[in-house]
Backbone bond lengths (Angstrom), bond angles and torsions (degrees), N, CA, C in turn:
res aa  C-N    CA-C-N  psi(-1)  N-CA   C-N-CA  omega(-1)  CA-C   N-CA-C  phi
1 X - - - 1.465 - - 1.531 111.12 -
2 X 1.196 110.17 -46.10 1.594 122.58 166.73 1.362 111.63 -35.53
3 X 1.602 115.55 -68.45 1.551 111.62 -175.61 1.756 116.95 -75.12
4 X 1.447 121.84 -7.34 1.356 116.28 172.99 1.830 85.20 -85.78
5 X 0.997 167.09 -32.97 1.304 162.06 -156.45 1.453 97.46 -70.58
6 X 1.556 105.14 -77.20 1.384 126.95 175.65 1.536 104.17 -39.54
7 X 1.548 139.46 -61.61 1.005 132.66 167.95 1.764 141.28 -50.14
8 X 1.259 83.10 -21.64 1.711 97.33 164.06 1.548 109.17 -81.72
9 X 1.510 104.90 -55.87 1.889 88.29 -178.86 1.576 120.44 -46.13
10 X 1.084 101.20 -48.48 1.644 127.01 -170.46 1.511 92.01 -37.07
11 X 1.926 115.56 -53.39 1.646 106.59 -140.26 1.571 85.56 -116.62
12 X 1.188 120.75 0.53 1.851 108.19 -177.43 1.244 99.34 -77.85
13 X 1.739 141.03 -43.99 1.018 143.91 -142.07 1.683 84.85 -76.53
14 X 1.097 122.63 -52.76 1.276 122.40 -168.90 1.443 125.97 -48.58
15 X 1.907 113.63 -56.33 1.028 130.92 151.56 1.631 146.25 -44.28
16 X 1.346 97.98 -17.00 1.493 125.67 166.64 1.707 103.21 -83.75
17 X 1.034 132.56 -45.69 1.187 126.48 -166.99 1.356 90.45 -54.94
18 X 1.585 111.41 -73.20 1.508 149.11 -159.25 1.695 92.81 -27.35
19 X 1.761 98.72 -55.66 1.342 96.37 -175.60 1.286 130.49 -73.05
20 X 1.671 108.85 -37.09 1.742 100.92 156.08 1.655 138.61 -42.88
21 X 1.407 93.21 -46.53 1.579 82.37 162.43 1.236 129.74 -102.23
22 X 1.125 136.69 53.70 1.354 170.87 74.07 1.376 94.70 3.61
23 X 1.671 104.20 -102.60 1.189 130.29 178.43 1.483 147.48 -24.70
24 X 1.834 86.11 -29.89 1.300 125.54 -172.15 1.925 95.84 -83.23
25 X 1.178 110.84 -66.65 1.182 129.70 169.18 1.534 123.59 -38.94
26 X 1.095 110.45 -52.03 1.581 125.18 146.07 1.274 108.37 -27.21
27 X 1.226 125.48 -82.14 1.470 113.86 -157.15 1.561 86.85 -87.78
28 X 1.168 151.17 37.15 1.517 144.32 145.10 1.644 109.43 70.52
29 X 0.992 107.15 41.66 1.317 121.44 167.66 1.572 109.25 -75.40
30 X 1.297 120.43 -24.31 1.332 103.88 163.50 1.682 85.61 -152.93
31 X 1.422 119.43 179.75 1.229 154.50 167.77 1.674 116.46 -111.05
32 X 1.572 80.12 158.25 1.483 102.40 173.39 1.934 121.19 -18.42
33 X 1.646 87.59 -79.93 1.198 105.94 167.53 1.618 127.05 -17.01
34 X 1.599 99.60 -63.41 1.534 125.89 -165.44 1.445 106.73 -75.79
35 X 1.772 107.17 -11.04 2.005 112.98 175.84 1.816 97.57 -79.83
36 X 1.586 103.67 -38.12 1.078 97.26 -165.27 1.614 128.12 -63.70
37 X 1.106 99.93 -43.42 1.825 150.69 -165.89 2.252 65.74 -58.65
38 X 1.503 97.16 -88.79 1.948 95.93 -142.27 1.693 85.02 -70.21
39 X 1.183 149.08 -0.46 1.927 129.34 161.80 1.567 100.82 -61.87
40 X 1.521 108.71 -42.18 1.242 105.12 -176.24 1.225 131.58 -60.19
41 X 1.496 106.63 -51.54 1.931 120.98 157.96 1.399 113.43 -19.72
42 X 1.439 91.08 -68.39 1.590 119.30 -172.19 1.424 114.24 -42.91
43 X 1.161 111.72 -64.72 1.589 125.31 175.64 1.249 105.58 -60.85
44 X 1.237 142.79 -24.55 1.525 128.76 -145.41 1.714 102.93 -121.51
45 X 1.537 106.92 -30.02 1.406 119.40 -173.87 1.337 121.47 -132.79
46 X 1.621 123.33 -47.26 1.708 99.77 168.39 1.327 115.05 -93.20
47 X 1.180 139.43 2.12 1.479 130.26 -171.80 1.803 91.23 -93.74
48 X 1.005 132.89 -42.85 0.959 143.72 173.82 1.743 105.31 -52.22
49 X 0.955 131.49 -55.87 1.335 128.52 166.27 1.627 134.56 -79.49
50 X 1.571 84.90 -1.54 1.345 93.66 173.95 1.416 97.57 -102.37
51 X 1.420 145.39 -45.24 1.653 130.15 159.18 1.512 121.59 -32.26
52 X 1.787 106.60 -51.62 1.284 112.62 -163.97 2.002 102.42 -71.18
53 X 1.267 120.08 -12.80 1.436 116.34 179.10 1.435 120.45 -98.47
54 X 1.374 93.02 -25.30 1.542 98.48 168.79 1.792 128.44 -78.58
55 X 1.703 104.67 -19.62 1.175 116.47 172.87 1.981 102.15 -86.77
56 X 1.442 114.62 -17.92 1.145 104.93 -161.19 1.580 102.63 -101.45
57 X 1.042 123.34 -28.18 1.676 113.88 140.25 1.522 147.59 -90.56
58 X 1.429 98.82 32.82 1.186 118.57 156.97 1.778 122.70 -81.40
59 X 1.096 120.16 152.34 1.359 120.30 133.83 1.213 132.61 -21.91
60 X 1.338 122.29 117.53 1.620 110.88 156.59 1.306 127.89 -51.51
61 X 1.808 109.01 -25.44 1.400 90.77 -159.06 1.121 106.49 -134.10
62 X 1.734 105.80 43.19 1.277 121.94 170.83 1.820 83.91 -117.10
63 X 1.194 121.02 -52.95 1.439 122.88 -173.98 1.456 93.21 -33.09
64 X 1.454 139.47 -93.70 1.184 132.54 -105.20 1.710 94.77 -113.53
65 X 1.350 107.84 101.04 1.490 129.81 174.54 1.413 114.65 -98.37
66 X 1.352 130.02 60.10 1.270 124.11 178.34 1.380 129.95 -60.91
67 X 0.975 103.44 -11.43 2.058 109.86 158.02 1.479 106.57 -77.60
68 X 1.046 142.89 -53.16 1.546 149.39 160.05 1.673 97.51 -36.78
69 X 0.966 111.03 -66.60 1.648 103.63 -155.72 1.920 106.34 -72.87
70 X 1.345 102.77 -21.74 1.509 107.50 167.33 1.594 116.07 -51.83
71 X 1.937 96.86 -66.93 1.431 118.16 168.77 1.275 102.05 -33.52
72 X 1.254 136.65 -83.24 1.187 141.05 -169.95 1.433 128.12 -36.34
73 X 1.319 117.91 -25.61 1.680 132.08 -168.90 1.456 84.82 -102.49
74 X 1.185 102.60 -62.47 2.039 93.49 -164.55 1.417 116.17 -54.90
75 X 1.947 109.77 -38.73 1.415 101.29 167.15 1.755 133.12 -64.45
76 X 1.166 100.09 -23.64 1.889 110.65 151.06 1.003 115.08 -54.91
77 X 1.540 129.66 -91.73 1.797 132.76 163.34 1.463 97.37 -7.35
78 X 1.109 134.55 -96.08 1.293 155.58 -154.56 1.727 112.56 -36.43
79 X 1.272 108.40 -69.44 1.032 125.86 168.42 2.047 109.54 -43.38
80 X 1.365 108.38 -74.98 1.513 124.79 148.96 2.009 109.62 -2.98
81 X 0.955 95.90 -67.21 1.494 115.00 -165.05 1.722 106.71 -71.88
82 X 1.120 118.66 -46.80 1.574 131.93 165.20 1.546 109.09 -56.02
83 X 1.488 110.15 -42.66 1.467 100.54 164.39 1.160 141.76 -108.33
84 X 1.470 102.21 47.74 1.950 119.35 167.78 1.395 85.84 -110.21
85 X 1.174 114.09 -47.90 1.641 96.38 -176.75 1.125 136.94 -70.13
86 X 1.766 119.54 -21.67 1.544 126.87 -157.51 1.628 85.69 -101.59
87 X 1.468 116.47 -48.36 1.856 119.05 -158.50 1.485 96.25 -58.13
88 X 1.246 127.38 -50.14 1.975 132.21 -170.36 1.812 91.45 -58.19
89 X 0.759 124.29 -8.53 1.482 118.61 -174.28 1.802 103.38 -96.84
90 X 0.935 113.58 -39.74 1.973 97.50 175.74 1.808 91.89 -119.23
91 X 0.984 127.22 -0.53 1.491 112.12 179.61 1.620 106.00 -97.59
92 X 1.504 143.86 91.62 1.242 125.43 -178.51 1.586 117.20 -65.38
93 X 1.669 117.82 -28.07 1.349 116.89 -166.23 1.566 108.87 -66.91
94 X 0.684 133.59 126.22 1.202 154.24 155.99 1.790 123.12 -38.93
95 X 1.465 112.90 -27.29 1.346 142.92 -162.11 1.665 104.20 -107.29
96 X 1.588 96.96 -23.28 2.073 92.23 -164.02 1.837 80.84 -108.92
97 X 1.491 113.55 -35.66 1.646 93.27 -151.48 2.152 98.36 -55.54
98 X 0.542 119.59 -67.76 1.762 116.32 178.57 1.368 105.74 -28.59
99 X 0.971 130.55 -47.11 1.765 126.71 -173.65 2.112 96.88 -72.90
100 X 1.449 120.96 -29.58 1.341 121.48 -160.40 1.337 82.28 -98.14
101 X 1.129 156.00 -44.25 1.755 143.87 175.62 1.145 111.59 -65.88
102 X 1.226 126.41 -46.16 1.954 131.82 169.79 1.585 97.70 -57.40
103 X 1.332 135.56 -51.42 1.806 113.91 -177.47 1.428 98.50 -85.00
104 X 1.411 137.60 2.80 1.669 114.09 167.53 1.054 105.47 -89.37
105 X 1.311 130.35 -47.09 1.333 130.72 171.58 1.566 136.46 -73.42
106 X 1.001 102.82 -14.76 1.791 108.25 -178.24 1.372 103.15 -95.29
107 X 1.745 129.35 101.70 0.960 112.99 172.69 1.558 132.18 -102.59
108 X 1.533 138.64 164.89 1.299 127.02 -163.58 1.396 97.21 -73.87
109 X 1.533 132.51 72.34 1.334 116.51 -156.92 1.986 89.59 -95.75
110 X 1.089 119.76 -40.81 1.180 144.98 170.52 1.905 107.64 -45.07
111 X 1.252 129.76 -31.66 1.292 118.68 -159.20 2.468 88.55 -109.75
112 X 1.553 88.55 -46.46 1.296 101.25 164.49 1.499 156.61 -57.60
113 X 1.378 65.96 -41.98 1.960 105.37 -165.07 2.214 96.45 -73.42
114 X 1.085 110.00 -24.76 1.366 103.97 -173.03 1.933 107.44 -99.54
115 X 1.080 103.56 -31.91 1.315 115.43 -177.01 1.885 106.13 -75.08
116 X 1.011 123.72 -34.78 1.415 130.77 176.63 1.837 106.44 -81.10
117 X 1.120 116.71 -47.23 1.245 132.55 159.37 1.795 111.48 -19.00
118 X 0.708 88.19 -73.08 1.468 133.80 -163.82 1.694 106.04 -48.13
119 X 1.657 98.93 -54.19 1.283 141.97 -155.77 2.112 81.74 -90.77
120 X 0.944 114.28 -31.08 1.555 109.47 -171.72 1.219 118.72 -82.64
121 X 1.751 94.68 -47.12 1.920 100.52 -162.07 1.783 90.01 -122.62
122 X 1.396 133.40 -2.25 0.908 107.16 155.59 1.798 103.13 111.84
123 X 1.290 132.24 126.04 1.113 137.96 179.61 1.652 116.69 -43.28
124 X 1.142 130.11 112.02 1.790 144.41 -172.87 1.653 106.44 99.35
125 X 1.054 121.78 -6.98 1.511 125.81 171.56 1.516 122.03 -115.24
126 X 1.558 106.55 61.25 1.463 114.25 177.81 1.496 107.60 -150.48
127 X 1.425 108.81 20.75 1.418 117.48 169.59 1.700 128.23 -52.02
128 X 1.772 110.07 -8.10 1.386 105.25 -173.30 1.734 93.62 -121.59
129 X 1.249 106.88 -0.83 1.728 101.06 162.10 1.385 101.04 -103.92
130 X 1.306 127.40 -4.02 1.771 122.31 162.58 1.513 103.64 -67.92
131 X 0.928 114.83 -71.45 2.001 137.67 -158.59 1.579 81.27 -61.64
132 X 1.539 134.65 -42.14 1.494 126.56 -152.58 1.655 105.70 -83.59
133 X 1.527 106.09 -0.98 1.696 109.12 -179.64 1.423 93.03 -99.84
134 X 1.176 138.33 -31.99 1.508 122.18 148.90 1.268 125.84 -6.28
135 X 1.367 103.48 -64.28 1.313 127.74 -157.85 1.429 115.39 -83.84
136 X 1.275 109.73 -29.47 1.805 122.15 -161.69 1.862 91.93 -94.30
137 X 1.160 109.45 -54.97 1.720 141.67 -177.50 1.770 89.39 -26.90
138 X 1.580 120.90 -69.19 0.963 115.11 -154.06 1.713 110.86 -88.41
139 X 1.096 112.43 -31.94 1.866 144.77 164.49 1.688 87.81 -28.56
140 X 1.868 111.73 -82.77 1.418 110.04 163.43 1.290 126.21 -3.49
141 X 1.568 88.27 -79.53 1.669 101.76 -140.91 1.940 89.75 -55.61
142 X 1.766 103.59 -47.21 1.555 92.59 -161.37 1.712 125.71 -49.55
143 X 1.534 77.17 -35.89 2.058 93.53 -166.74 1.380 92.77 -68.62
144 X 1.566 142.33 -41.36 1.189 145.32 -174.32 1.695 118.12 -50.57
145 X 1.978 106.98 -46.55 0.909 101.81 150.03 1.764 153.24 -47.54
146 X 1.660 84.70 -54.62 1.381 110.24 -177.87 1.849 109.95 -49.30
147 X 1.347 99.32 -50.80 1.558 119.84 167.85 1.503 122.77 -13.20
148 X 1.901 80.76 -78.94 1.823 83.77 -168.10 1.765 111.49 -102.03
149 X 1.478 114.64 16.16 1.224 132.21 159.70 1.593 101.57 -60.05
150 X 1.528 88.87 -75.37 2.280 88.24 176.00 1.057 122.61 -42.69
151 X 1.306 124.59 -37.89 1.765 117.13 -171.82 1.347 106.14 -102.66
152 X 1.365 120.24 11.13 1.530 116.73 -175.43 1.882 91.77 -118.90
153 X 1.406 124.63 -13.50 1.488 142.21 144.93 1.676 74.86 89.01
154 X 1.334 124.23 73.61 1.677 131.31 168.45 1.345 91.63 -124.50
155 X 1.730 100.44 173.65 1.699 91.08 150.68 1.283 109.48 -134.71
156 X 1.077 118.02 167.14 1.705 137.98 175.91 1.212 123.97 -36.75
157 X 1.139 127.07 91.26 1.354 131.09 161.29 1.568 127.64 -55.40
158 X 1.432 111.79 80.53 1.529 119.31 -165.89 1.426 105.03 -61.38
159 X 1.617 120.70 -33.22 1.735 95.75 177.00 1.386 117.85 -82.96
160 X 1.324 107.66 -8.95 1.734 113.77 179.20 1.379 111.82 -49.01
161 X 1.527 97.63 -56.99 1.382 128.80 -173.38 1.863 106.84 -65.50
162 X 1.101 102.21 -48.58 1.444 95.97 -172.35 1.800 99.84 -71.30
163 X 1.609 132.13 -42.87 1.201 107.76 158.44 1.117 139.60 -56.03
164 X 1.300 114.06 -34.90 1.855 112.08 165.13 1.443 116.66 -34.41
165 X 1.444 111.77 -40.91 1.496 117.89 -160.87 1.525 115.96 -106.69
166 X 1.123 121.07 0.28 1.221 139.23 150.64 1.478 141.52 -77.95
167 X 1.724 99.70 -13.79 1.509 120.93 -161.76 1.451 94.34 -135.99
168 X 1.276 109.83 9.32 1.708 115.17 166.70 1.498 115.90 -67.59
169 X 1.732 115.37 104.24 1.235 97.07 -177.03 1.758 113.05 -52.12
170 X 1.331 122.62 -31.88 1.865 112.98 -166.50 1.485 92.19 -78.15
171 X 1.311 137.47 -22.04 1.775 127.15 163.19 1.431 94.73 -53.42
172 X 0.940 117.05 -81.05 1.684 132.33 -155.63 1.874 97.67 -47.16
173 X 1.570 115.54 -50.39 1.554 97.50 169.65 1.211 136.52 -35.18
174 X 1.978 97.97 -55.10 1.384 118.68 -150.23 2.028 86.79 -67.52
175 X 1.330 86.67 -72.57 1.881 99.76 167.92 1.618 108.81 9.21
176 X 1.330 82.01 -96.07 1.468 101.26 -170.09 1.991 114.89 -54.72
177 X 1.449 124.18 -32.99 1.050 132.53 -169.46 1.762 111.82 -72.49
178 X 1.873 98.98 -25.83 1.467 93.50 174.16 1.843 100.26 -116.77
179 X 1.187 127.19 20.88 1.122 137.66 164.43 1.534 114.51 -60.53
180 X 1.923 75.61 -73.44 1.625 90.82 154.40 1.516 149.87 3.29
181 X 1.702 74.87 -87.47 1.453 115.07 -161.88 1.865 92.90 -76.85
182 X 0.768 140.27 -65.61 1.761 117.04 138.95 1.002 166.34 45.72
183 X 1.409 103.61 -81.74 1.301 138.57 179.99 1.767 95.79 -101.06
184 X 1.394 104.37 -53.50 1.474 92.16 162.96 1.262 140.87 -40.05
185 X 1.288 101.39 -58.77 1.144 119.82 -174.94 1.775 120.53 -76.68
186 X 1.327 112.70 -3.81 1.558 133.87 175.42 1.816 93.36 -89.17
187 X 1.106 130.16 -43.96 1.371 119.46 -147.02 1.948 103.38 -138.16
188 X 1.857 109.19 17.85 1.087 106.92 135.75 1.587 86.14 77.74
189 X 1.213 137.47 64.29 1.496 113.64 175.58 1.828 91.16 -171.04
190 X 1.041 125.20 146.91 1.650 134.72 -177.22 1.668 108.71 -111.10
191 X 1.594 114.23 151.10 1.254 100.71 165.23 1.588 122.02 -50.78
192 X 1.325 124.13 172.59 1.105 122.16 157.81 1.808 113.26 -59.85
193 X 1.200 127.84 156.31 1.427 122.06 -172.97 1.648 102.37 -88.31
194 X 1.201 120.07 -26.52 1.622 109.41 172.19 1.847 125.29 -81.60
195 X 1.763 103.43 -9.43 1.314 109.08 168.24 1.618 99.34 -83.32
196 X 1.051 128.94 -49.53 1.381 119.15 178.12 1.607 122.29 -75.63
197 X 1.030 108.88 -13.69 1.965 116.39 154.84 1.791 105.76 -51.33
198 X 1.376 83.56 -53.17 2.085 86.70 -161.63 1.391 111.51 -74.85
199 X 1.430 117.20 -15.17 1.695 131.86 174.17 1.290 104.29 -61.09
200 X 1.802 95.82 -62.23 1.829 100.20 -175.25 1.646 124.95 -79.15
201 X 1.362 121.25 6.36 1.226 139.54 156.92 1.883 105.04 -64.22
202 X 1.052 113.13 -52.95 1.046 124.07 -179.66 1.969 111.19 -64.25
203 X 1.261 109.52 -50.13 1.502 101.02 165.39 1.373 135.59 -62.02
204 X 1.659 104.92 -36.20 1.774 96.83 145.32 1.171 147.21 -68.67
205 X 1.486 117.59 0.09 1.220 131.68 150.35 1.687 124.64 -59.07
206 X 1.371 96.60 -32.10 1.482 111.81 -173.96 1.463 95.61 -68.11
């Protein structure tokens, strides 16, 4: 009973939003346009500063779980790989199976994955599901490519791909947030407290 309790707080907060702006939208409080305009913000500027602050007041040595982040890639791959083989089996088109393996496998772990986080262990202690969208972020993007390249019978554009994932603002957060954290931590010195005020202004925006 405990963990369905715990599991409701965790996922109502989420679903309430979801449904306000719904709702919000409904009565035309904003448009199309105006979804597009703040996803974009979002993606490009506070989620991005909200990874890079959460990895940057973390621990180092809670951050860096390299058995986790293994787990994590191979269970992508893995998963990935089960569905080139199983989807060609009831999907005949050739055109949908890549679009039907990219939504089984690509999950909103990135829009979700920080907000539930969060909701578990508590605001400043989600530094290894920050650094771990690093990891998943680019895992995606490649297999996503690779995907509908095969069933669309193209091939892979490796620098496409390698710029996609380089010019990722949540790469470029995580990047820089344990870059950082690093360099800091090599040479003994903290941000200033009003550059990291105006960072985390920005994550409550998120």
């Amino acid at each position: 009973m405990d963990n369905l309790i715990l599991s409701f707080n965790v996922v109502a907060p989420l679903c309430f939003v979801m449904a306000l702006g719904y709702f919000l939208k409904y009565l035309k409080m904003f448009d199309e346009n105006t979804v597009n305009v703040m996803n974009n913000v979002a993606f490009k500027a506070f989620l991005p500063c909200l990874l890079f602050y959460n990895i940057y007041t973390t621990d180092l040595g809670d951050v860096i779980n390299p058995k986790l982040m293994i787990f994590a890639c191979l269970s992508i791959i893995s998963l990935f790989i089960i569905l080139l083989l199983v989807v060609p089996c009831f999907e005949k088109d050739n055109s949908k199976r890549g679009v039907i393996i990219q939504g089984i496998f690509r999950s909103n772990f990135v829009l979700f994955g920080i907000p539930v986080a969060t909701s578990l262990a508590g605001e400043g202690n989600i530094g290894v599901t920050a650094l771990l969208i690093g990891i998943v972020v680019p895992t995606f993007n490649v297999l996503s490519v690779i995907c509908l390249e095969i069933f669309r019978g193209g091939k892979v554009n490796i620098k496409k791909v390698a710029h996609g994932i380089i010019t990722n603002p949540l790469i470029i957060g995580s990047f820089l947030g344990l870059s950082i954290k690093l360099l800091l931590f090599i040479f003994i010195i903290l941000l200033p407290p009003k550059v990291l005020s105006l960072v985390k202004l920005f994550t409550f925006i998120w």
